[in-house]
C-alpha positions as CSV (number, residue, x, y, z in Angstrom):
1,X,9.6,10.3,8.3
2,X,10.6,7.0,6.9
3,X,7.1,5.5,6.9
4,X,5.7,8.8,5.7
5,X,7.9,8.6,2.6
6,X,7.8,5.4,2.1
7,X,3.5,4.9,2.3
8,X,2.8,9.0,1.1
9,X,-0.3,8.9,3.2
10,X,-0.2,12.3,3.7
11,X,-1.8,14.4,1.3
12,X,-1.3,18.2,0.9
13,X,-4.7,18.6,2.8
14,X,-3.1,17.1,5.6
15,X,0.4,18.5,5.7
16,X,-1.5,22.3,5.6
17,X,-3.5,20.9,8.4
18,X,-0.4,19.8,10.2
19,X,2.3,23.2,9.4
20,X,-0.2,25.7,7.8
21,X,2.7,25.4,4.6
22,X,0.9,24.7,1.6
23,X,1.8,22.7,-1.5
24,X,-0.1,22.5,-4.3
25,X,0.7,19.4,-5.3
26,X,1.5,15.9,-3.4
27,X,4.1,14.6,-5.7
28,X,5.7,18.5,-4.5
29,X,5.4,17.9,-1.3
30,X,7.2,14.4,-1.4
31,X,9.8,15.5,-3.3
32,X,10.6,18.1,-0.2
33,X,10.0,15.9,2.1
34,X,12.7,13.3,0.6
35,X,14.8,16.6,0.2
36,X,14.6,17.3,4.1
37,X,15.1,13.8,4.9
38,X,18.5,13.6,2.9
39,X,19.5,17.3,4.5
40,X,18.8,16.2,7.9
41,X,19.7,12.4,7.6
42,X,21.9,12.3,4.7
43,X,24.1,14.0,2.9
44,X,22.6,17.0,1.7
45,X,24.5,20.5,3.4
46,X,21.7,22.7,2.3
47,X,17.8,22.6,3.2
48,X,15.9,22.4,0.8
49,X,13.7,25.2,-0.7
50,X,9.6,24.6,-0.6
51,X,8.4,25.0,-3.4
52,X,5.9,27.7,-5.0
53,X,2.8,27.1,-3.0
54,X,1.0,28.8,-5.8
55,X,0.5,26.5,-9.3
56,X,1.7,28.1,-12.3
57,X,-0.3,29.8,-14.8
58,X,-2.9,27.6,-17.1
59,X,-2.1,25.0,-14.9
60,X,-5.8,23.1,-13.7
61,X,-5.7,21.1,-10.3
């Protein structure tokens, strides 16, 4: 999980591919991923949320 975060060669392609959990975008999907990290690893007591898999109105991708 360390190298993932650390290189972000996974894009949300590939993590959909991987979980069938979709993100819509990658800097999304690394936030969570840091979020997770700190909840299982660090000191974080809750787990974090994912985020809207759907972008927001207007918004172009």
């Amino acid at each position: 999980m360390e190298y993932l975060l650390r290189e972000r060669s996974a894009t949300v392609a590939d993590w959909y591919e991987l979980t069938r959990v979709n993100f819509w975008r990658d800097d999304l999907l690394y936030v969570y991923l840091r979020e997770l990290y700190d909840y299982f690893y660090g000191g974080r007591e809750e787990p974090p949320e994912s985020p809207d898999d759907v972008p927001p109105l207007g918004y172009e991708v």
